[in-house]
C-alpha positions as semicolon CSV with decimal commas, in nm:
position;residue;x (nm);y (nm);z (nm)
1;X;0,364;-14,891;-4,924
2;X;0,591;-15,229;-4,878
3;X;0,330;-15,363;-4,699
4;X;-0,028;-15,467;-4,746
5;X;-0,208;-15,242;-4,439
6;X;-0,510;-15,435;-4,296
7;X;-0,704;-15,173;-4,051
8;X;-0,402;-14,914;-4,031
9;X;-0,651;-14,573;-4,031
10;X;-0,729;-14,656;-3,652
11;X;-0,373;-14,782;-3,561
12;X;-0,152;-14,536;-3,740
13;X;-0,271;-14,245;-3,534
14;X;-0,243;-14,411;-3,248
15;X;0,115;-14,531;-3,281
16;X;0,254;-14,192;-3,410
17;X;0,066;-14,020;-3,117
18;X;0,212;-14,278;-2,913
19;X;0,586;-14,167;-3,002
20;X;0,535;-13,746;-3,100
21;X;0,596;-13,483;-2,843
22;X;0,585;-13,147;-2,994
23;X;0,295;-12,964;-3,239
24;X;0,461;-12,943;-3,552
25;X;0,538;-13,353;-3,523
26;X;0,133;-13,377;-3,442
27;X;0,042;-13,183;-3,694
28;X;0,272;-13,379;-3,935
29;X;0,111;-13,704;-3,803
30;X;-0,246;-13,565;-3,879
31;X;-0,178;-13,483;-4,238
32;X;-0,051;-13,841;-4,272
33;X;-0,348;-13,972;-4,079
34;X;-0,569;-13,802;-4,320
35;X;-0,451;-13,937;-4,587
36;X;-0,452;-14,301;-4,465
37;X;-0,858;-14,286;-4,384
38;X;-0,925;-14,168;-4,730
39;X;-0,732;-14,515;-4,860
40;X;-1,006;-14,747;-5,012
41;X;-1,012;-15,093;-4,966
42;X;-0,897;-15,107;-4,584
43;X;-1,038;-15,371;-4,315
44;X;-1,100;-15,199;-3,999
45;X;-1,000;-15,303;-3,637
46;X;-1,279;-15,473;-3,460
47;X;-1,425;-15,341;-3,141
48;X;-1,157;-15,494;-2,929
49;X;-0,841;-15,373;-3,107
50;X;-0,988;-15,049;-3,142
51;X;-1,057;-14,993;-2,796
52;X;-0,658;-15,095;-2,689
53;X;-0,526;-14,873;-3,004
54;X;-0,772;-14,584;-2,827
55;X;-0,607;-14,637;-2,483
56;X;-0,267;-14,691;-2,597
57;X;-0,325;-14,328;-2,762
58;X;-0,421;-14,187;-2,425
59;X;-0,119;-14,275;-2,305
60;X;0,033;-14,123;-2,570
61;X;-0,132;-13,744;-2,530
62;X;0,020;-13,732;-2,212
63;X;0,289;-13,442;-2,171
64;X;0,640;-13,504;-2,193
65;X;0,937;-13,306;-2,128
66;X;1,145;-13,540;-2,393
67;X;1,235;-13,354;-2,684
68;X;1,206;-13,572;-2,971
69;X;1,428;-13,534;-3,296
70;X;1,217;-13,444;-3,575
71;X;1,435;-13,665;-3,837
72;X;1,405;-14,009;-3,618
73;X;1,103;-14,235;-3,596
74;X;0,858;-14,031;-3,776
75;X;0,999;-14,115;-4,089
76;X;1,043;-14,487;-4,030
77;X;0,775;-14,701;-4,233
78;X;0,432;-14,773;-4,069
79;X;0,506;-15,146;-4,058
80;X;0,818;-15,122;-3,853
81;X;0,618;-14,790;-3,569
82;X;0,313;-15,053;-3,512
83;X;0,510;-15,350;-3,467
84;X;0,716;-15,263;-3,205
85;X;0,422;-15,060;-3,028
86;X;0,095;-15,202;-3,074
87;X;0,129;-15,539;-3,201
88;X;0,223;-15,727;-2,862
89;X;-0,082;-15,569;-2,620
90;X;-0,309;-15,749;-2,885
91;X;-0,513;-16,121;-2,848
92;X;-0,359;-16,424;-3,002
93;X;-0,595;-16,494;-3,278
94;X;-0,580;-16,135;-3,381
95;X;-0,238;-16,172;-3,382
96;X;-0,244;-16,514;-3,649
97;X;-0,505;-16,312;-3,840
98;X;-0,174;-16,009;-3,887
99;X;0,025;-16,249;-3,997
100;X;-0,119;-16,192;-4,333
101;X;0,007;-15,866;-4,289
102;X;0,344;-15,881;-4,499
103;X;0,639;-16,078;-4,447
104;X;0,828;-15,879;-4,177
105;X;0,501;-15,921;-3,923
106;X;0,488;-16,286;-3,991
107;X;0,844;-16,312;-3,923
108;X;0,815;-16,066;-3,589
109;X;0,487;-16,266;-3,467
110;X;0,636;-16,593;-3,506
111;X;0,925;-16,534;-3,271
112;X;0,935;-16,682;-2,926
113;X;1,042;-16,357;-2,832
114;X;0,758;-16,132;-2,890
115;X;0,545;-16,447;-2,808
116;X;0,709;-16,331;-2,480
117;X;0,646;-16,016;-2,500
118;X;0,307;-16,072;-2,555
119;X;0,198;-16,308;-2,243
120;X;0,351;-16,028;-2,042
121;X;0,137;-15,717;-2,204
122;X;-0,177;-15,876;-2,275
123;X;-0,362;-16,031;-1,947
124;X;-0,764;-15,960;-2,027
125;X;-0,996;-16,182;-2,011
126;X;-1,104;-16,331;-2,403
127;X;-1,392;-16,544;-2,282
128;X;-1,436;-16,911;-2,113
129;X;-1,378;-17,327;-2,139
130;X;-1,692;-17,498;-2,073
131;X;-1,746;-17,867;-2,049
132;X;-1,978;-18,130;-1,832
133;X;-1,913;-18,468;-1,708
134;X;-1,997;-18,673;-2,056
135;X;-1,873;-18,422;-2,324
136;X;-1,545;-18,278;-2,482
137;X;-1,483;-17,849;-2,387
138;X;-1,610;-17,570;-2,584
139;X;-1,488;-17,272;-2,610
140;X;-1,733;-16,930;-2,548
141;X;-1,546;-16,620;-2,699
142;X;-1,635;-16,256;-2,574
143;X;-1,534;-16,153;-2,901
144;X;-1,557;-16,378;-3,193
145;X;-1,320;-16,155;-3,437
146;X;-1,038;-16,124;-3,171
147;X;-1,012;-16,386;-2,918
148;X;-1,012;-16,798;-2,989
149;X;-0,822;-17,090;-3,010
150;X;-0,768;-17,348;-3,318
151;X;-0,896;-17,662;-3,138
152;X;-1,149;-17,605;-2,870
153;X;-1,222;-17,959;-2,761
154;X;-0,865;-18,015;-2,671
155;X;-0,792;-18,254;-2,940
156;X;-0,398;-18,183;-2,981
157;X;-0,365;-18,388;-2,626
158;X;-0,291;-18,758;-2,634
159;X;-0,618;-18,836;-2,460
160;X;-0,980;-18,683;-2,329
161;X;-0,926;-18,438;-2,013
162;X;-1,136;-18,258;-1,779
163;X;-1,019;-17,886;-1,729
164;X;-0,954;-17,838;-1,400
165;X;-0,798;-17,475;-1,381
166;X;-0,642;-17,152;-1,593
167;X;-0,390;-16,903;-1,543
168;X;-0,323;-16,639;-1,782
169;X;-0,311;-16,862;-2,074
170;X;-0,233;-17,176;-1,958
171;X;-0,493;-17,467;-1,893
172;X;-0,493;-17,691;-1,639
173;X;-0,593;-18,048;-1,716
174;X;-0,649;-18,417;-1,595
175;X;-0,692;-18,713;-1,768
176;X;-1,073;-18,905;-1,766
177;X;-0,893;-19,226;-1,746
178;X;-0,824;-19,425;-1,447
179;X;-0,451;-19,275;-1,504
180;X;-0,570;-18,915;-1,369
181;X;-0,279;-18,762;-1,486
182;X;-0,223;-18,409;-1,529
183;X;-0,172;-18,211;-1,825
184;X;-0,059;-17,809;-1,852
185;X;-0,095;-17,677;-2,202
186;X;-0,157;-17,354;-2,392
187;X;-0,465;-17,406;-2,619
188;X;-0,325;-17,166;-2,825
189;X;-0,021;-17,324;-2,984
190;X;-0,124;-17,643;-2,893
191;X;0,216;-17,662;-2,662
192;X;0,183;-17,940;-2,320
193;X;0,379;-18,127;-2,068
194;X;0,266;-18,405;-1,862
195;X;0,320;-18,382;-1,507
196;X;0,473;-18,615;-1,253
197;X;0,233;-18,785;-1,074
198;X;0,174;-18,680;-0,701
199;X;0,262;-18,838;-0,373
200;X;-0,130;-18,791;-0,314
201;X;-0,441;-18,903;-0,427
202;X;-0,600;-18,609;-0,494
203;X;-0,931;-18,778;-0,569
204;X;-1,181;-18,789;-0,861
205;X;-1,227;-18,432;-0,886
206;X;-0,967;-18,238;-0,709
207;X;-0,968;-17,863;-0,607
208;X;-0,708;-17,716;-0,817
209;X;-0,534;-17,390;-0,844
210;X;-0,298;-17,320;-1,117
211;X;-0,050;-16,995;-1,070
212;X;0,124;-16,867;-1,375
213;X;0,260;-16,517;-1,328
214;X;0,408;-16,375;-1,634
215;X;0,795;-16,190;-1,574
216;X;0,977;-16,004;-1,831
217;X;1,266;-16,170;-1,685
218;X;1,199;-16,506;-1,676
219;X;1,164;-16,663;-2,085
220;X;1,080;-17,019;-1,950
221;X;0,708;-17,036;-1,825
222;X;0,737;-17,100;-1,428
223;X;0,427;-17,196;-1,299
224;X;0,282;-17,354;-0,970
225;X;-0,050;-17,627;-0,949
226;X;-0,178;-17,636;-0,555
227;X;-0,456;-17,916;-0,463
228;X;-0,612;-17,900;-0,153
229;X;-0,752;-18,261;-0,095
230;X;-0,879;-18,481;0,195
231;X;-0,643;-18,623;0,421
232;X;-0,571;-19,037;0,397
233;X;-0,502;-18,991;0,793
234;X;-0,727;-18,763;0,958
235;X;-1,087;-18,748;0,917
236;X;-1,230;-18,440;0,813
237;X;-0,911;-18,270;0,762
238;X;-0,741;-18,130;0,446
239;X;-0,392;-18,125;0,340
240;X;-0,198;-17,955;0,057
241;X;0,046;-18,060;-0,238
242;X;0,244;-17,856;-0,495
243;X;0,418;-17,882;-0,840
244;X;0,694;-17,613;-0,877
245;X;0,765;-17,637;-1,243
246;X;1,137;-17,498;-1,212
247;X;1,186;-17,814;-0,965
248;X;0,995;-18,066;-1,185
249;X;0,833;-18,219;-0,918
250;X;0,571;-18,275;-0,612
251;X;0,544;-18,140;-0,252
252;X;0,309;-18,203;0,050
253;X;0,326;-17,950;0,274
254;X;0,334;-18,034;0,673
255;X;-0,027;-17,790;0,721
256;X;-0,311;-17,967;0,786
257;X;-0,636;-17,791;0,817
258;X;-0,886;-17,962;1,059
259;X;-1,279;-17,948;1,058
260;X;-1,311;-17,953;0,700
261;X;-1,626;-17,984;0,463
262;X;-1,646;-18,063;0,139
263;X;-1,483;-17,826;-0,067
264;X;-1,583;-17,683;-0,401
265;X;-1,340;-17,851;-0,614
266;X;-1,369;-17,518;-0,945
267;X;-1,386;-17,243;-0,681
268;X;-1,011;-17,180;-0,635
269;X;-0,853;-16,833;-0,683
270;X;-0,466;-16,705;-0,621
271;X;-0,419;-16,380;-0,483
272;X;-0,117;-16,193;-0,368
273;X;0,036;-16,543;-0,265
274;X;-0,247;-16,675;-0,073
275;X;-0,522;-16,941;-0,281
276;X;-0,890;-16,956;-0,125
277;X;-1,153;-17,243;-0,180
278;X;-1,503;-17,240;-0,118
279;X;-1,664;-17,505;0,118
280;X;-2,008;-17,646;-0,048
281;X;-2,199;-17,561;0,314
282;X;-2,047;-17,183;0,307
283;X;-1,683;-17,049;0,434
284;X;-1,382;-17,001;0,280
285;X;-1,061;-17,181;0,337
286;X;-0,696;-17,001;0,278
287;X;-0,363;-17,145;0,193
288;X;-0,042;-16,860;0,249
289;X;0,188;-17,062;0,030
290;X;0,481;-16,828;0,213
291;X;0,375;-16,890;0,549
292;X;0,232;-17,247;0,521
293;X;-0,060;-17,207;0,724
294;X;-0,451;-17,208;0,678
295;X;-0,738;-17,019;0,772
296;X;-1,117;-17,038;0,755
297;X;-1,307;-16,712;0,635
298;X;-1,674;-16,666;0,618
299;X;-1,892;-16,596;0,292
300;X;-2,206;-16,722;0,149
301;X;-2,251;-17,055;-0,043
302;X;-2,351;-16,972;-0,302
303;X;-2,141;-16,703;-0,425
304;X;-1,806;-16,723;-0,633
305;X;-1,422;-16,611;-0,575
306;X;-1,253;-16,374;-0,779
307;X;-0,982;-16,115;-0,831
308;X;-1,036;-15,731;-0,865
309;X;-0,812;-15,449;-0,822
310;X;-0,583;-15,718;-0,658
311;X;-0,802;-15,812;-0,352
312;X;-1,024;-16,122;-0,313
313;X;-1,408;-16,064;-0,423
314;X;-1,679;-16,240;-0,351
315;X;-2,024;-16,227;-0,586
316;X;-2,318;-16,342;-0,501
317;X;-2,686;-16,356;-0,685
318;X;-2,974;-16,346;-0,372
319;X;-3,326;-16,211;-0,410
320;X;-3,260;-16,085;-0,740
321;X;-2,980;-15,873;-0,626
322;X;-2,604;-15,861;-0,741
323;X;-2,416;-15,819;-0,475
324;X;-1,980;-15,789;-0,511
325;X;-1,814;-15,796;-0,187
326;X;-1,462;-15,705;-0,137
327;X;-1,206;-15,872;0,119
328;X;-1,109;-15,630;0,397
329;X;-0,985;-15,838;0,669
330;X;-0,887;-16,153;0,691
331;X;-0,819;-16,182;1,053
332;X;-1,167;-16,079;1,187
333;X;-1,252;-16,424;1,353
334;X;-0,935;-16,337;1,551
335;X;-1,070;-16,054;1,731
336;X;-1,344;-15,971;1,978
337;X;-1,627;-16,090;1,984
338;X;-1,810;-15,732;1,998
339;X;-1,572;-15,612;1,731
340;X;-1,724;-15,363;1,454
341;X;-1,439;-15,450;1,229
342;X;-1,604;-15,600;0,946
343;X;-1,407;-15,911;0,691
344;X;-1,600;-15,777;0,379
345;X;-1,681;-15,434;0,176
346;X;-1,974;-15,410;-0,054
347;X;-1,855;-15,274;-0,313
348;X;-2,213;-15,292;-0,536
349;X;-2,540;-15,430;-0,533
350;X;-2,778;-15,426;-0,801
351;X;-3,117;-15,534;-0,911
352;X;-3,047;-15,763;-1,169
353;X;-3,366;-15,763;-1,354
354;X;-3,406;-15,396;-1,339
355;X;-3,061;-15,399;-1,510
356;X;-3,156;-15,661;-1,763
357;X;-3,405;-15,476;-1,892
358;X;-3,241;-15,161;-1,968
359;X;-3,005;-15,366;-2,164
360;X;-3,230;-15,502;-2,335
361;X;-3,198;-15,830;-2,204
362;X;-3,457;-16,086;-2,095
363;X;-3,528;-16,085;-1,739
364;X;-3,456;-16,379;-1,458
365;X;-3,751;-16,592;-1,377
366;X;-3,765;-16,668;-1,008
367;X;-3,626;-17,016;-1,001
368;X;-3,317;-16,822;-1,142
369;X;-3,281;-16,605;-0,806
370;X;-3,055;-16,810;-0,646
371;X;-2,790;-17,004;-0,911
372;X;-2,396;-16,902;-0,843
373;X;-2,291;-16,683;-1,060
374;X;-2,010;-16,853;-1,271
375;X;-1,714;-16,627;-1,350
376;X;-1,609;-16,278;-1,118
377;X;-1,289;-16,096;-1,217
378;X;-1,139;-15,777;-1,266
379;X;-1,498;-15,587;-1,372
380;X;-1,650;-15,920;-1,581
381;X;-1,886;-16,116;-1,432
382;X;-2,086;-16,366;-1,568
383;X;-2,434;-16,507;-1,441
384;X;-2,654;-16,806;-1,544
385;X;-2,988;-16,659;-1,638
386;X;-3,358;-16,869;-1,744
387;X;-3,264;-16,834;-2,100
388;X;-2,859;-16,890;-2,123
389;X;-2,547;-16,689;-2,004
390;X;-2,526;-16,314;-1,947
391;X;-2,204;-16,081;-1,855
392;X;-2,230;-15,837;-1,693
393;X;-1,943;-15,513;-1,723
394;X;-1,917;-15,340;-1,393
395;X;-1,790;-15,058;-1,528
396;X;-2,117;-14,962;-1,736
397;X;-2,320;-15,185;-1,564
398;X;-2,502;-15,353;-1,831
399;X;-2,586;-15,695;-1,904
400;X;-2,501;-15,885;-2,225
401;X;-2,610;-16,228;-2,367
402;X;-2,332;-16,475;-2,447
403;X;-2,333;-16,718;-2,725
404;X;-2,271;-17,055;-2,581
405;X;-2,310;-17,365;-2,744
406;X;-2,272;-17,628;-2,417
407;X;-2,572;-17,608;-2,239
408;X;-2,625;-17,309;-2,002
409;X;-2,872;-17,500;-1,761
410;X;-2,635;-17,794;-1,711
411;X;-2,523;-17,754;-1,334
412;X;-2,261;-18,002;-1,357
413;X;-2,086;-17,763;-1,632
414;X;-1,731;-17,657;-1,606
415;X;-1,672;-17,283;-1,646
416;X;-1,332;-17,148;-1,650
417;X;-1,204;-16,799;-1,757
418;X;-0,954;-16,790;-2,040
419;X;-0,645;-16,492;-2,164
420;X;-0,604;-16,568;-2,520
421;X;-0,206;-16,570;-2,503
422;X;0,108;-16,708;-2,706
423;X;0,360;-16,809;-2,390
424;X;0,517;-17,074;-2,491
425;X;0,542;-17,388;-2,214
C-alpha cells in the first residue's frame, strides 16, 4: 500500500464494519481483514485504542436500512476509511505518534480543523496534574502509550504557575509571583493567553472553576473561569466573579452568599450550569450562573465533587468503605422538616480493602481510613492509599495502582483530572 500501516489489523475491521451494511460487503471486508493480520512487521494498537476501535465497531454492527453501493467506499484506500472515521475519537499523543503514519495523516492531523474535530469527539479522562506548594507539576498518565503531554512542568509559560483548574483540555493557571495573574493554556500544543486581571482579589489560593464546553459550531474555544472568594465588605460572606472569554473581560455578580466558611479552594465542579464548592467544615455551596443565586447543600467533609451520568456525585472514603452518592434534590432544606425526601442516592458502597485484595492490590492501613479521595468522575475514581495512588473503575470494580512520581502522601498536593486534547485556544 501507499502508506506505511502502523497497527491497521485491529483498525481496518473496525472502520469497514463501521461503513458496510449488507453480507456480501462483510464478507468482502473479512477476506481483506484476513489478509491484513497475516502482514508481518505491524505495531499493534495499545489497550486504549483498541478498546475505542472495539466500540466504534459496535456501533457499526448495528442494523441499517441504508443500502449501501457496493462500488463506493469499500474500494477507497485504507488510509483515506480510517482517517475520516477513527482517527479524531483518539488521545492527542496517540495522535502525534500517527503522524508517522504517511504524509496524508500528517497533513490531516495537523489541521486546526480536525484538531476541532477532535476536542469535540474525544472527552475521557487520560490521567492527572499534580503539584505541591514548593515544586513544578507532574504529569500521572492512565496510559503511558496513549495519553501525555510534551512538557509536564509547564515550562512553555513565561513564568512558574500553580494549577488551579481543568476543563476538557484546557488548564487553568495562576502565577506564584506577587502578580497572581492568570493563565489558560492547552498543555498539549503548548497554546496560552493571559487573562485580564479581576476587579477582585481573589486571594492567595482562590476557588476556581474553569468551564470549557466543546461545540461543533463554535471553532474559537469559548470558555468561562468562576471564583468564589471572600467578600472585602461583609464578613463571612462570599461573592462571585467571571471571565467570559468571547467578552474578554471580568464580572462580579450582585449575589452574595452569607454565613460562609472557608471554602475548599480545588473542590469546584460545573454541572448542567450550576458550579458547587465544598466548605472545609462540611456543606456544599451552589452558584446557578443563569439564575444568579446561591444555595447551601449538605455532604460530608471529607468527601469530593464530581460528575457522572450528568448529575453531581459525591465520594467519600469512611470506615474503610467507598461510598458514591448521587445528587437527587437540591431543594430539600426547603421543605418540611418531617420530609422523607432525601438530597442524596447511594449509588455504591464498597469495602475497599476487601476490593484491594482481589485486585491484587495492597490493602489500606488504618490511618488511611479517612483521607479524601482525590479525583471522582464519570466511573474513575481515584483514592490515596498507605503505599501511593490507586483508581478505582466502577464499572468492574477493581482497584489499580498508579505510577506517580510527586509524592502520594503530600496533603498539600494538587490533583487535577486531565482530557488529553488538541483544541486550539
Amino acid at each position: 500500500m501507499s502508506c506505511r500501516l502502523l497497527g491497521f489489523n485491529s483498525a481496518l475491521g473496525v472502520s469497514l464494519n463501521y461503513m458496510m451494511h449488507d453480507s456480501s460487503e462483510r464478507d468482502c471486508v473479512t477476506g481483506i481483514y484476513s489478509q491484513e493480520v497475516d502482514l508481518k512487521g505491524l505495531v499493534l494498537f495499545n489497550n486504549c485504542e483498541r478498546n475505542l476501535i472495539r466500540s466504534i465497531m459496535d456501533r457499526g454492527r448495528r442494523l441499517n436500512k441504508v443500502i449501501a453501493n457496493k462500488n463506493s467506499k469499500i474500494y477507497r484506500d485504507l488510509k483515506d476509511i480510517m482517517r475520516e472515521h477513527t482517527l479524531s475519537f483518539l488521545p492527542a499523543k496517540s495522535l502525534f505518534r500517527f503522524k508517522g503514519v504517511c504524509r496524508d495523516w500528517k497533513l490531516q492531523i495537523s489541521t486546526p480543523f480536525f484538531a476541532h474535530n477532535q476536542s469535540n469527539s474525544f472527552h475521557n479522562c487520560s490521567g492527572f496534574f499534580c503539584q505541591s506548594f514548593s515544586s513544578p507539576p507532574s504529569f500521572i498518565s492512565l496510559d503511558q502509550n496513549s495519553y501525555g503531554v510534551p512538557d509536564p512542568s509547564l515550562l512553555f509559560l513565561p513564568e512558574p504557575v500553580y494549577i488551579r483548574s481543568s476543563s476538557n483540555g484546557l488548564l487553568c493557571c495562576q502565577s506564584r509571583t506577587d502578580d497572581k495573574a492568570y493563565y489558560i493554556c492547552n498543555p498539549v500544543t503548548k497554546q496560552w493567553k493571559k487573562l485580564p486581571k479581576p476587579n477582585a482579589d481573589h486571594g492567595s489560593n482562590p476557588a476556581l472553576v474553569l468551564i470549557f464546553e466543546p461545540s461543533i459550531l463554535n471553532f474559537v474555544a469559548e470558555y468561562k473561569l468562576i471564583c468564589a472568594f471572600s467578600s472585602a465588605d461583609f464578613e463571612s460572606a462570599i461573592e462571585f466573579e467571571i471571565y467570559n472569554s468571547t467578552e474578554g473581560s471580568w464580572r462580579i455578580f450582585g449575589e452574595i452568599y452569607f454565613g460562609a466558611e472557608e471554602l475548599k479552594p480545588r473542590s469546584g465542579v460545573h454541572v448542567n450550569g450550576i458550579i458547587y464548592w465544598l466548605f472545609d467544615s462540611g456543606g456544599i455551596v451552589l452558584f446557578d450562573l443563569s439564575m444568579q443565586r446561591s444555595q447551601r447543600l449538605y455532604g460530608h467533609n471529607n468527601g469530593c465533587l464530581g460528575v457522572m451520568n450528568g448529575k453531581l456525585s459525591l465520594v467519600t472514603v469512611y470506615n474503610q468503605t467507598l461510598t458514591v452518592s448521587v445528587l437527587s434534590n437540591t431543594y430539600t432544606n426547603t421543605m418540611a422538616l418531617n420530609s422523607r425526601v432525601k438530597a442524596w442516592d447511594t449509588k455504591l458502597s464498597v469495602n475497599i480493602n476487601n476490593r484491594l485484595e482481589l485486585s491484587g492490590v495492597p490493602t489500606f492501613g488504618p490511618a488511611y481510613d479517612q483521607r479524601p479521595v482525590l479525583y471522582a468522575s464519570g466511573d474513575l475514581i481515584v483514592i490515596r492509599g498507605e503505599r501511593g495512588l490507586y483508581s478505582f473503575n466502577m464499572k468492574t470494580q477493581e482497584f489499580v495502582g498508579l505510577r506517580a512520581e510527586a509524592d502520594h502522601d503530600d496533603h498539600d498536593m494538587v490533583f487535577i483530572g486531565y482530557v488529553n486534547s488538541l483544541v486550539d485556544i
